[in-house]
C-alpha positions in Angstrom: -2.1 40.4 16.8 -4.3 37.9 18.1 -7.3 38.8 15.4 -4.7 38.8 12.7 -3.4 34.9 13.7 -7.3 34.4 14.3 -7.8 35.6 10.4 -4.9 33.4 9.0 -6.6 30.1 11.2 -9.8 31.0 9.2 -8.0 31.3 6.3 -6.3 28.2 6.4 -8.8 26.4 7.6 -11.2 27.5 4.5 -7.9 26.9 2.4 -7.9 23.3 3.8 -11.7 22.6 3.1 -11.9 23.5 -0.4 -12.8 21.5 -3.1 -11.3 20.0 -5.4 -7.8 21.4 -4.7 -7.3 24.5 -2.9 -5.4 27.4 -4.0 -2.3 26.6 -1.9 -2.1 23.3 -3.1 -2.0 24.5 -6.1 1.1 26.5 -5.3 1.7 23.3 -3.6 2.3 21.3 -6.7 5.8 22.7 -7.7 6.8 20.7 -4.9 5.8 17.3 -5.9 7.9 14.8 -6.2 7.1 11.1 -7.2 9.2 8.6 -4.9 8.5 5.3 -5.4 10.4 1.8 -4.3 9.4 -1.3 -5.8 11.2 -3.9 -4.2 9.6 -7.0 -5.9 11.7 -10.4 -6.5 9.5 -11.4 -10.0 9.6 -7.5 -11.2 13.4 -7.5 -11.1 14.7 -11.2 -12.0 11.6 -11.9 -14.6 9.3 -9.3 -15.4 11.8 -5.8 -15.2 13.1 -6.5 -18.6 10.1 -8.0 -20.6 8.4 -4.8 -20.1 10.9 -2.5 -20.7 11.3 -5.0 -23.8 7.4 -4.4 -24.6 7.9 -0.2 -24.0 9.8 -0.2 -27.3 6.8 -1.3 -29.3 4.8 2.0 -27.9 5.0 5.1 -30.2 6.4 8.3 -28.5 3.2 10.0 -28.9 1.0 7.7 -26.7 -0.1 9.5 -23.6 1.0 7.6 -20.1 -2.5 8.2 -19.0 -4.3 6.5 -22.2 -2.0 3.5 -21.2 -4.1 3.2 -17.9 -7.2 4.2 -19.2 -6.6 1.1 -21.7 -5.4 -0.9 -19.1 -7.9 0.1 -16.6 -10.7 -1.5 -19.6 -9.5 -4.8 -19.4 -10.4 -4.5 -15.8 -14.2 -4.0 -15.9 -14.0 -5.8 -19.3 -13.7 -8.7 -16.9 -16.1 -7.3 -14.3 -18.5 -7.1 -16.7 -18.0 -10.7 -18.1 -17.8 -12.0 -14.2 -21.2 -10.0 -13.2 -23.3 -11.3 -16.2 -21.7 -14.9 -15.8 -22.2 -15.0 -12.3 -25.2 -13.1 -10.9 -25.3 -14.2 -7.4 -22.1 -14.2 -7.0 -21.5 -17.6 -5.8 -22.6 -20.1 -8.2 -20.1 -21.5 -10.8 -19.3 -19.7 -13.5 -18.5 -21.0 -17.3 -15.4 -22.4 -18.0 -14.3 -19.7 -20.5 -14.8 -17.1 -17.9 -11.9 -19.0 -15.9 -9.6 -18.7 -18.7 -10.3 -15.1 -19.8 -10.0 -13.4 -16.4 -6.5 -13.8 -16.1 -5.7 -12.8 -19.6 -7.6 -9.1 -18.5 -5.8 -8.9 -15.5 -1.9 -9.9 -16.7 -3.1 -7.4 -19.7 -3.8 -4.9 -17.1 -0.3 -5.3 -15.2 1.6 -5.0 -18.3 0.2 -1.4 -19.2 -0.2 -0.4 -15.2 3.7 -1.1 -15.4 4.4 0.6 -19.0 2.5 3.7 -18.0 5.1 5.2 -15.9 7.9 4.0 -17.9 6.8 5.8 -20.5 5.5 9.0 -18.8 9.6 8.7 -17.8 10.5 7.8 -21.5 9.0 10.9 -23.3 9.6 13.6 -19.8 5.8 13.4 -19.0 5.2 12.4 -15.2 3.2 14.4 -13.1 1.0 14.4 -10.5 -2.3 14.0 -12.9 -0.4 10.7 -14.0 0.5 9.0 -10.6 -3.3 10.0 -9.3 -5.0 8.4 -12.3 -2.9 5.3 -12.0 -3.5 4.9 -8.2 -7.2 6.0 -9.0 -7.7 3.2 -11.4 -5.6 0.8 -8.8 -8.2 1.3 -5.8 -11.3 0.7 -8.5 -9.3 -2.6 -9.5 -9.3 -3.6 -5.4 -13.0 -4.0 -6.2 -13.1 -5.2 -9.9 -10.8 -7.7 -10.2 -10.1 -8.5 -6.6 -13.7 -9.3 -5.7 -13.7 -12.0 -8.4 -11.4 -13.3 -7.5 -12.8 -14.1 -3.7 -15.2 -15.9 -5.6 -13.2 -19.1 -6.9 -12.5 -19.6 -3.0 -16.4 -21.2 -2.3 -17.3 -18.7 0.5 -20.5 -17.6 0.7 -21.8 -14.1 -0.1 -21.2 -12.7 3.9 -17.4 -14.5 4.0 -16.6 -13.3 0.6 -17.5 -10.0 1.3 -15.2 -9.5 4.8 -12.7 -11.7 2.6 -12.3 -9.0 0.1 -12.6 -6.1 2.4 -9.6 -7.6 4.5 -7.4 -9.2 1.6 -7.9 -6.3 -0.8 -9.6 -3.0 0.8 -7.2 -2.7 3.8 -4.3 -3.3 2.4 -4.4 -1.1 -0.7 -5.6 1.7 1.7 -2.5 0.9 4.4 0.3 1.3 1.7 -1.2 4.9 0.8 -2.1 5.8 4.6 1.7 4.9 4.9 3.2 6.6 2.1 0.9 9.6 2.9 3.7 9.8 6.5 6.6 8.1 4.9 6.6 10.3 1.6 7.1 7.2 -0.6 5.2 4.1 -1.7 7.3 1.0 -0.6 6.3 -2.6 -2.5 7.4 -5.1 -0.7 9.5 -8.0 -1.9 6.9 -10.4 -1.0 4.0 -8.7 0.0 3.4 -6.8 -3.7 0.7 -6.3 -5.9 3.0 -7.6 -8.6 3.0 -11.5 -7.0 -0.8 -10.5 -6.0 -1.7 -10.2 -9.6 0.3 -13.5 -10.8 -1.7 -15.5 -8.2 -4.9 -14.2 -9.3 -3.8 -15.4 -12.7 -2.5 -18.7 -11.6 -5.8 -19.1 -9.2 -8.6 -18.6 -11.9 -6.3 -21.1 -13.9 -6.2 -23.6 -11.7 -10.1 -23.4 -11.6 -10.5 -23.6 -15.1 -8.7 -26.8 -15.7 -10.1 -28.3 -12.2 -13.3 -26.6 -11.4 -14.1 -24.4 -8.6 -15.2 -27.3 -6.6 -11.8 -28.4 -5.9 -11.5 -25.2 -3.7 -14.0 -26.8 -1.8 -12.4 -29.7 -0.8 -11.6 -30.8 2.6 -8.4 -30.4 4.1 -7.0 -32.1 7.1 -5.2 -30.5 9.2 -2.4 -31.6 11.5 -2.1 -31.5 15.3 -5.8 -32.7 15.2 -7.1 -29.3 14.3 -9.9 -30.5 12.0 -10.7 -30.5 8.2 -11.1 -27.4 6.2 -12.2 -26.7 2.9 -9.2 -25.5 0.7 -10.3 -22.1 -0.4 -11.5 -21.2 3.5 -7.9 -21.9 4.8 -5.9 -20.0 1.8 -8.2 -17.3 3.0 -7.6 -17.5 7.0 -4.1 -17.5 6.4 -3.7 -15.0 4.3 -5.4 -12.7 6.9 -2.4 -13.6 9.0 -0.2 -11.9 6.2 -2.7 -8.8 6.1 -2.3 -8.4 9.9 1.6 -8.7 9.2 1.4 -6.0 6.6 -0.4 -3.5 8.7 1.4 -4.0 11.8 4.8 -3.3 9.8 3.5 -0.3 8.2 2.0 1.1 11.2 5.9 0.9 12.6 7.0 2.6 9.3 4.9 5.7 9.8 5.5 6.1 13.8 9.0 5.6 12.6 8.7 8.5 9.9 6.5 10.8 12.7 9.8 10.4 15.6 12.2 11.7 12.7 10.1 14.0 10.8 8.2 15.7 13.5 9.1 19.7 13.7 11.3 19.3 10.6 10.2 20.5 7.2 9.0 17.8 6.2 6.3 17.8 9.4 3.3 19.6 6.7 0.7 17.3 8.0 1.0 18.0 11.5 2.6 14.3 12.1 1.8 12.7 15.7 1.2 9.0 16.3 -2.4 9.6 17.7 -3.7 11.9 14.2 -1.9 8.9 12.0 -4.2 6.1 14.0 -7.1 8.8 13.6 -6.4 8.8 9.5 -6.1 5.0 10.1 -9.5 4.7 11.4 -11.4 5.5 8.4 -11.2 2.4 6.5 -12.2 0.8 9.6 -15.7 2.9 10.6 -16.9 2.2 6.6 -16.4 -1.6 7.1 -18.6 -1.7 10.0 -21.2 0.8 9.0 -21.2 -1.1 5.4 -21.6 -4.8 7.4 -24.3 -2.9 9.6 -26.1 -2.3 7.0 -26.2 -5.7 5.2 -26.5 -7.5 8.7 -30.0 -5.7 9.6 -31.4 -5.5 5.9 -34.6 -7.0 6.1 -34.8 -7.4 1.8 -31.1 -9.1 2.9 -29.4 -6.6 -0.6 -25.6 -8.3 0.5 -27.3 -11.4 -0.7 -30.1 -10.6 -3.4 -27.7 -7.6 -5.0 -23.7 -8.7 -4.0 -22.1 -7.0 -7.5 -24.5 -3.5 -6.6 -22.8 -3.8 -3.0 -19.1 -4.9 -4.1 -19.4 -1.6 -6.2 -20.3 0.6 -3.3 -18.3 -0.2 -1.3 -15.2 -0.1 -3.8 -16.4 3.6 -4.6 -17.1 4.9 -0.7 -13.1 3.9 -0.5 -11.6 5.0 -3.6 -13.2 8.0 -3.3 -12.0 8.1 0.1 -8.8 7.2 -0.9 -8.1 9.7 -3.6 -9.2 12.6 -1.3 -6.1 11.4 1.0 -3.9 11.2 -2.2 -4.6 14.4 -3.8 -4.0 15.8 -0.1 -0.3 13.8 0.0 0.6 15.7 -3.3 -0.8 18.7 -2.1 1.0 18.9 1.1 -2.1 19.3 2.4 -3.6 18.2 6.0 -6.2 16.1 4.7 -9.4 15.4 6.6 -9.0 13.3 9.7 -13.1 11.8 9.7 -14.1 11.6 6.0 -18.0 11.5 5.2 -17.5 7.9 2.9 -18.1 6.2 6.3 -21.6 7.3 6.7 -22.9 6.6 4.1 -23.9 3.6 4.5 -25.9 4.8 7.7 -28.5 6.0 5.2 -29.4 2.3 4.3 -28.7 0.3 8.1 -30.8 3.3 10.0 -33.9 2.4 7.8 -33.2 -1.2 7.5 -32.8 -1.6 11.5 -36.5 -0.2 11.5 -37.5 -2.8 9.4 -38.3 -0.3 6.2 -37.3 -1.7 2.5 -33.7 -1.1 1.3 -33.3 -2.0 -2.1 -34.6 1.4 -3.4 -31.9 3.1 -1.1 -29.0 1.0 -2.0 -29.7 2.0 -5.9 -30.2 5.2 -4.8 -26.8 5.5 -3.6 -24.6 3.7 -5.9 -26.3 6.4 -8.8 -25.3 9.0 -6.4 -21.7 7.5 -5.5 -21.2 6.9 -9.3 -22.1 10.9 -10.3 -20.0 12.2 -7.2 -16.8 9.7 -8.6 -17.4 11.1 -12.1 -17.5 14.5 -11.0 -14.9 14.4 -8.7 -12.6 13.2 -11.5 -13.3 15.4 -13.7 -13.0 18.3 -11.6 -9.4 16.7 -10.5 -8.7 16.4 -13.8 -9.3 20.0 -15.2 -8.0 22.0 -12.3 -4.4 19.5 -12.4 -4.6 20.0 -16.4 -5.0 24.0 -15.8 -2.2 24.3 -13.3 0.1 22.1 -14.8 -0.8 23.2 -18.3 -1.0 19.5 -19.6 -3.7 17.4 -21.7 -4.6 14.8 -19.9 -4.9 12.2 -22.6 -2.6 13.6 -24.9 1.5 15.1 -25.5 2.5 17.6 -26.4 4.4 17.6 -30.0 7.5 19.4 -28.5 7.5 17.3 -25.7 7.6 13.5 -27.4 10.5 14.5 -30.1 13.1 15.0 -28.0 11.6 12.3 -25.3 14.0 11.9 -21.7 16.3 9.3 -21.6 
């Protein structure tokens, strides 16, 4: 008896370690189910009916997923405009750039919205369709997100721990939570929805007034000093970061007291594995500052877009591990290897040895693995769900759902 339970451990655990998607995730999949609670003032007072309004315009026939790989363009259209305009990073960019940033990004949240509505619309949603929206979401932490740090006047170091904490964490908190809760809350407040207007109204506001006037001073009360502008919108919006974590970490102990040894208990819940999963997200920031503190060619500085972009693909790729895991139902990986990475350029740099070779070593390696991994998500979900990803089926889109 005890070599047969010693059998099914190795079994499991070999079923748990493969790659992409293991067999019993597979089998997994016929229990998926999307759950989803978007809670946001703007989306349901302004925004709720102009897209549902706009969703009329789209032919039955249009996949959900070419709506977000559409959408998803417009992002690193954008990038790409932002990277070429502004090389280092922190020197002003042209005017138009100002203007045309927020048109990519409100283009963006108009099909990120319309891609679900109509995967609902013509009886399409799946599990390829929610991970290649929330794929394409983590990628946009970095794409759009990092630009936007930029109107704020930090330099290179500040706008780098500035993204990490205002974009990185976050994102990866509301998916660590919904991998215990079971379902992706938006807050009323704290939603990517209001996130996306201010980066709108933000790159406005420095195209009619110039990005120095996030540089200016100002004075505080109760004798606490001047600050620039663009520093103290980012300070206290650190305060609203900390908020958001700490009230998600009480949603998932909450979820582990009334789910544990229930059915619903697949990932083995305690609070001390859900601070473990938490941890992650941490270790890669600190090995990733490690690196660009000791770098003796100083590549945070001399190469900030090449380091924005590893850094946003350690943690998708981090991130969609844990997703594909969630709709699994299965335990993912408690110390993911995204974290070391960046080991491979701090242990050289800290011996004084060149980096710059390394760091474009990795992102080419980062960028295959992200490819691969996608498609290899993509073909084994198509297979077992018997679906085209970019296309629907004729039977499928004339007689759509209402």
């Amino acid at each position: 008896e005890r070599r047969r339970q010693r059998d099914r451990d190795r079994e499991r655990e070999e079923d748990i370690m493969a790659w992409p998607i293991s067999e019993q995730g597979i089998r997994n999949l016929r229990l998926y189910k999307y759950s989803g609670d978007d809670q946001s003032l703007v989306v349901k007072y302004v925004l709720r009916d102009f897209w549902n309004w706009l969703l009329t315009f789209f032919p039955l026939w249009l996949a959900p997923n070419l709506i977000t790989a559409v959408g998803f363009s417009c992002v690193m259209a954008g990038y790409f405009a932002f990277v070429t305009s502004v090389p280092n990073f922190t020197e002003d960019g042209p005017t138009w750039l100002y203007f045309f940033l927020p048109v990519m990004i409100f283009t963006y949240q108009i099909l990120d919205n319309l891609d679900g509505r109509q995967a609902r619309r013509t009886g399409t949603s799946s599990p390829l369709g929610e991970l290649f929206d929330h794929a394409c979401d983590s990628l946009y932490a970095t794409f759009s997100l990092a630009t936007t740090i930029h109107i704020f006047g930090l330099d290179i170091f500040q706008s780098f721990v500035a993204y990490y904490l205002m974009a990185v964490i976050p994102f990866y908190v509301s998916h660590w939570e919904e991998y215990y809760a079971g379902v992706l809350v938006l807050g009323k407040f704290v939603n990517p929805t209001e996130a996306q207007l201010l980066q709108c109204v933000g790159f406005l506001f420095v195209g009619i007034l110039g990005r120095s006037a996030c540089s200016e001073d100002v004075e505080l009360p109760f004798g606490y000093g001047v600050w620039p502008r663009g520093t103290l919108f980012v300070f206290c919006s650190y305060f609203l970061v900390a908020y958001f974590v700490f009230s998600s970490m009480l949603v998932v102990f909450r979820n582990i007291r009334e789910k544990t040894g229930t059915k619903h208990d697949w990932h083995n819940m305690s609070p001390g594995q859900s601070l473990l999963l938490f941890m992650p997200i941490i270790y890669l920031f600190v090995t990733l500052v490690a690196w660009f503190k000791l770098s003796p060619t100083q590549v945070l500085e001399n190469h900030p877009h090449l380091c924005f972009a590893l850094s946003g693909l350690l943690f998708s790729s981090m991130l969609n591990r844990m997703m594909v895991d969630r709709m699994t139902k299965i335990p993912t990986v408690l110390f993911p290897w995204q974290p070391l990475v960046p080991l491979l350029g701090a242990i050289p740099a800290y011996y004084g040895h060149p980096d710059e070779d390394i760091l474009y070593a990795l992102l080419v390696a980062m960028s295959l693995f992200y490819l691969y991994f996608a498609v290899a998500i993509i073909n084994q979900l198509c297979d077992a769900l018997k679906i085209r990803c970019f296309r629907i089926p004729y039977k499928t889109y004339l007689k759509p759902k209402k």
